[in-house]
C-alpha positions as a printed NumPy array, in Angstrom:
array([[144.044, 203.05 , 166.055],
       [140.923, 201.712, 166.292],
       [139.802, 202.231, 162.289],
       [143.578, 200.061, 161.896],
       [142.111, 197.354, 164.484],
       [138.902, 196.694, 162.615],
       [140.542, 197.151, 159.107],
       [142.75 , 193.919, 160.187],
       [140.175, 192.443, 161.644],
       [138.046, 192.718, 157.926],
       [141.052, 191.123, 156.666],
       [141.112, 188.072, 158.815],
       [137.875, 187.792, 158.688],
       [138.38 , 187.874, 154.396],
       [140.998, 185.853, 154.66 ],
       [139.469, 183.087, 157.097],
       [136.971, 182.615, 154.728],
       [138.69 , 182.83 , 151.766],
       [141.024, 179.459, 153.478],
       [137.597, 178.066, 154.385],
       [135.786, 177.993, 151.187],
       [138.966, 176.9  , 149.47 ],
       [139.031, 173.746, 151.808],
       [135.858, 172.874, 150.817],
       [136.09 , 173.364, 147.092],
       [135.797, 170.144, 145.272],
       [138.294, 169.183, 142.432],
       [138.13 , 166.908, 139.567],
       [138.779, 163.401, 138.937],
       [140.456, 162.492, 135.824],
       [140.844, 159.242, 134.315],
       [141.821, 157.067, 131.51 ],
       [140.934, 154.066, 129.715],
       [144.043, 151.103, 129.895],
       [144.256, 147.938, 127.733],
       [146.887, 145.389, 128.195],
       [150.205, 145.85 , 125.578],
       [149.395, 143.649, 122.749],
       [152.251, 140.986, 122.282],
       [154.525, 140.929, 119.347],
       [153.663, 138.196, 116.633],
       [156.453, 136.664, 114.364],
       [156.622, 138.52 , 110.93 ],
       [154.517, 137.031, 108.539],
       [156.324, 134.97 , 105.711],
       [154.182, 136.734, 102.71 ],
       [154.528, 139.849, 101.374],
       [153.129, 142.534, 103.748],
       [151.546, 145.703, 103.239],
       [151.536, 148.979, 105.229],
       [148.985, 150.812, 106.854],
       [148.33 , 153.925, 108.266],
       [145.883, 155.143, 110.737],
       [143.646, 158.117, 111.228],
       [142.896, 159.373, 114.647],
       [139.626, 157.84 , 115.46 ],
       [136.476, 160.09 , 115.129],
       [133.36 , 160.314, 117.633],
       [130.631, 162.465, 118.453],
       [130.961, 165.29 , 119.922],
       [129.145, 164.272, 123.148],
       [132.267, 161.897, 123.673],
       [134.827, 164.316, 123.565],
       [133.756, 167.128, 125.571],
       [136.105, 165.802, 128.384],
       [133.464, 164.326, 131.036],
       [132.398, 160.945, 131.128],
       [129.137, 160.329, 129.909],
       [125.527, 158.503, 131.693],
       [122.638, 157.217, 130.2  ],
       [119.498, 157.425, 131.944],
       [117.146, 156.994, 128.937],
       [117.715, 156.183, 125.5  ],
       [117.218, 159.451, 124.945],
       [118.701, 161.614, 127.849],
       [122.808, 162.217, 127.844],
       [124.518, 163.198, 130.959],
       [127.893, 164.254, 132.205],
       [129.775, 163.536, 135.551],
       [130.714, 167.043, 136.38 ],
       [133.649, 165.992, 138.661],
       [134.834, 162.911, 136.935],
       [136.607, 163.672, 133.303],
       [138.62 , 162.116, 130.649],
       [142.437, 162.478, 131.29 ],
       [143.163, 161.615, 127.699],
       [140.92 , 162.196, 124.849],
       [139.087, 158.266, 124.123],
       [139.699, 159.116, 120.193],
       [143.402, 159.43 , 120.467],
       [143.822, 156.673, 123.352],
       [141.879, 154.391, 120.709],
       [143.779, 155.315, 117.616],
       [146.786, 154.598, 119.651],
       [145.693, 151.194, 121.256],
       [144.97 , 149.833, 117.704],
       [148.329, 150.941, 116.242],
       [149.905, 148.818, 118.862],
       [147.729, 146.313, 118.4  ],
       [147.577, 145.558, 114.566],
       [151.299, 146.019, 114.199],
       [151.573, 143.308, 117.237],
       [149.512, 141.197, 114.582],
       [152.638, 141.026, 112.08 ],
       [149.935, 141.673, 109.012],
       [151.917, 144.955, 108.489],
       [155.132, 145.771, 107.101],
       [154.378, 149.158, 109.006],
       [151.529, 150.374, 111.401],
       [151.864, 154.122, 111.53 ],
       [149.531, 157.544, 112.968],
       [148.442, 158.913, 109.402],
       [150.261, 162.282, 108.796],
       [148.534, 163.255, 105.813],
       [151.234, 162.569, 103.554],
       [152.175, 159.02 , 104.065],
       [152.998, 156.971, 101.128],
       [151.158, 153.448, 102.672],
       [149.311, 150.789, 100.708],
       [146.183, 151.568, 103.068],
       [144.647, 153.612, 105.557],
       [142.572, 152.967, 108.516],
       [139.054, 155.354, 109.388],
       [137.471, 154.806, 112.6  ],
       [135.158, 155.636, 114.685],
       [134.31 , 155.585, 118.887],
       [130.661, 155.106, 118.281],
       [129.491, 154.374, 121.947],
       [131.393, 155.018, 125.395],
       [129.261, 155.253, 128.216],
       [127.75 , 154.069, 131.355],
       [123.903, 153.129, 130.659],
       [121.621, 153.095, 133.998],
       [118.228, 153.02 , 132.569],
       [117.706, 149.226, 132.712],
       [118.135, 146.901, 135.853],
       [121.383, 147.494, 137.08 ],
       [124.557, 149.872, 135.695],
       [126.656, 148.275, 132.706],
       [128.667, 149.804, 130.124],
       [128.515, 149.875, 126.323],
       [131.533, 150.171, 123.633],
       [131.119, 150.421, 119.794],
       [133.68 , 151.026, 117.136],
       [133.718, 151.159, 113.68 ],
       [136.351, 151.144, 111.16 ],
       [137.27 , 150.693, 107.583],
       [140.471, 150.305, 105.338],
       [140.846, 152.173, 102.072],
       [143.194, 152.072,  99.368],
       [144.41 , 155.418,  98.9  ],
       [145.31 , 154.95 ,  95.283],
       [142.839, 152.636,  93.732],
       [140.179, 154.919,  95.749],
       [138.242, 152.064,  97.342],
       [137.423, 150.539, 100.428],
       [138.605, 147.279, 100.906],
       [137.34 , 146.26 , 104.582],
       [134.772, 147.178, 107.112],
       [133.506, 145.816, 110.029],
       [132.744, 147.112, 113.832],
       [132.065, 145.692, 117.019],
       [130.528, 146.272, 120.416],
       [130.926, 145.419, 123.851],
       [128.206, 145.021, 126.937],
       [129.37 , 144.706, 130.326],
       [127.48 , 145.368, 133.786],
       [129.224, 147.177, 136.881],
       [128.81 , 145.351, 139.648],
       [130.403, 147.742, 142.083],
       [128.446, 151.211, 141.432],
       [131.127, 153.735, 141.53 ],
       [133.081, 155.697, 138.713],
       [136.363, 153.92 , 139.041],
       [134.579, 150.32 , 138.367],
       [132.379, 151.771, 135.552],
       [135.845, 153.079, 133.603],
       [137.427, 149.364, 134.61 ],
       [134.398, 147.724, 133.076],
       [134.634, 150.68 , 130.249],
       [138.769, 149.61 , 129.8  ],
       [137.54 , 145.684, 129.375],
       [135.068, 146.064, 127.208],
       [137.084, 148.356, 124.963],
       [139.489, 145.517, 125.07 ],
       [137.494, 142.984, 123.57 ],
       [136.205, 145.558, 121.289],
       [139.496, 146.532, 119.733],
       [140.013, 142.362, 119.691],
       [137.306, 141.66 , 117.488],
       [138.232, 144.827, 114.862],
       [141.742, 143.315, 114.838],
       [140.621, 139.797, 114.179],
       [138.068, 140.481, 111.439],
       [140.701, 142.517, 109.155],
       [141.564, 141.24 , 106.065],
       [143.569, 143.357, 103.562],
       [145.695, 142.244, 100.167],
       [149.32 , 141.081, 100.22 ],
       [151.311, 143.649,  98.576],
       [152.117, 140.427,  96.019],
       [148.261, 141.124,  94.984],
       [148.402, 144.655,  95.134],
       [148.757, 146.29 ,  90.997],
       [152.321, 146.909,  90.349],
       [151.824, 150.602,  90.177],
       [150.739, 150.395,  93.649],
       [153.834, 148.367,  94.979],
       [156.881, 150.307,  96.399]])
C-alpha cells in the first residue's frame, strides 16, 4: 500500500511539473509582410506583350524563417521567437504579379512554370529585409532587384532595383514588420514604374504568337 501511495505520488509530482513547465514554455510569433491590392488599370490600346515571373531569389540569411537584426554592418541576427509566416521570396514574387498585371503593360502576368511560352520573363531578387539598430535609432531597409529577359532572342532587355529606408518609431517587432510592409511597398512601386519592355508590334515576327 504504501510503495502504491508514493508511486502516485511520483506521478503527480511528474505530472505537476510536466503542466508547469508547459505553462511557461514560450511559443512563436509568426508574421507576414502585407501591401495594399494594386488597382486594375484600363488595357492598354497597343499591342501588349506577356510576361512571366520567377519566384524571387535572396540570400540565404533571408529565408531561414526568422526575421533578421542588424547590429553592425557586419553582425546578422535572428529573433528566435518572432518568424516569417510566409517565405518574403514568394510573398514578393506574388505582390509584383499583382502589381504589374494591375499596370495593363501585359497581355498576361503569370508565376513562371518553366515551360511558358511568354515574350519575357522576370528575375528578381530580395536583396535586403531587415531591421538595422546600429545607428541612432531602429529603421528598416528593403532592396530589390530585377531584370526582364527575352527568352528567345537571349537578352536582357531591362534592369533596374530599388531600396527603401524607414525608421521605427515604436520599438517593437510588430512596428518594425509594419515599417518593413511600407517600405516594401514603395519598393515594389518604383520596380513597377521604371519597367519598360517592347510592344509585341516591335517584337521580330518569329517571336510574335
Amino acid at each position: 500500500m504504501t510503495r502504491r501511495l508514493t508511486a502516485s505520488i511520483a506521478a503527480l509530482t511528474i505530472s505537476a511539473c510536466l503542466t508547469g513547465c508547459a505553462g511557461g514554455a514560450k511559443f512563436p510569433a509568426y508574421y507576414t509582410l502585407h501591401v495594399p491590392p494594386a488597382a486594375e488599370m484600363p488595357s492598354a490600346a497597343a499591342s501588349r506583350p506577356s510576361l512571366a515571373v520567377r519566384e524571387f531569389r535572396s540570400p540565404e540569411y533571408l529565408h531561414q524563417g526568422a526575421i533578421v537584426y542588424r547590429t553592425s554592418p557586419e553582425q546578422v541576427g535572428f529573433y528566435q521567437y518572432h518568424r516569417w509566416a510566409v517565405d518574403p521570396r514568394e510573398f514578393v514574387t506574388n505582390a509584383i504579379i499583382d502589381r504589374l498585371r494591375a499596370t495593363g503593360r501585359f497581355a498576361q502576368v503569370s508565376a513562371y512554370d518553366g515551360q511558358s511560352d511568354v515574350d519575357f520573363v522576370l528575375s528578381g531578387r530580395v536583396e535586403k529585409l531587415e531591421e538595422v539598430d546600429y545607428q541612432s535609432g531602429v529603421k528598416v531597409e528593403v532592396a530589390l532587384s530585377a531584370q526582364i529577359t527575352d527568352p528567345r532572342a537571349g537578352k536582357t532587355v531591362w534592369a533596374d532595383a530599388a531600396s527603401e529606408s524607414t525608421r521605427v518609431e515604436k520599438r517593437s517587432v510588430p512596428s518594425v514588420v509594419a515599417e518593413m510592409s511600407q517600405a516594401m511597398d514603395r519598393a515594389i512601386q518604383k520596380l513597377a514604374a521604371s519597367l519598360t519592355v517592347p510592344t509585341t508590334s516591335s517584337l521580330n515576327p518569329s517571336h510574335q504568337k
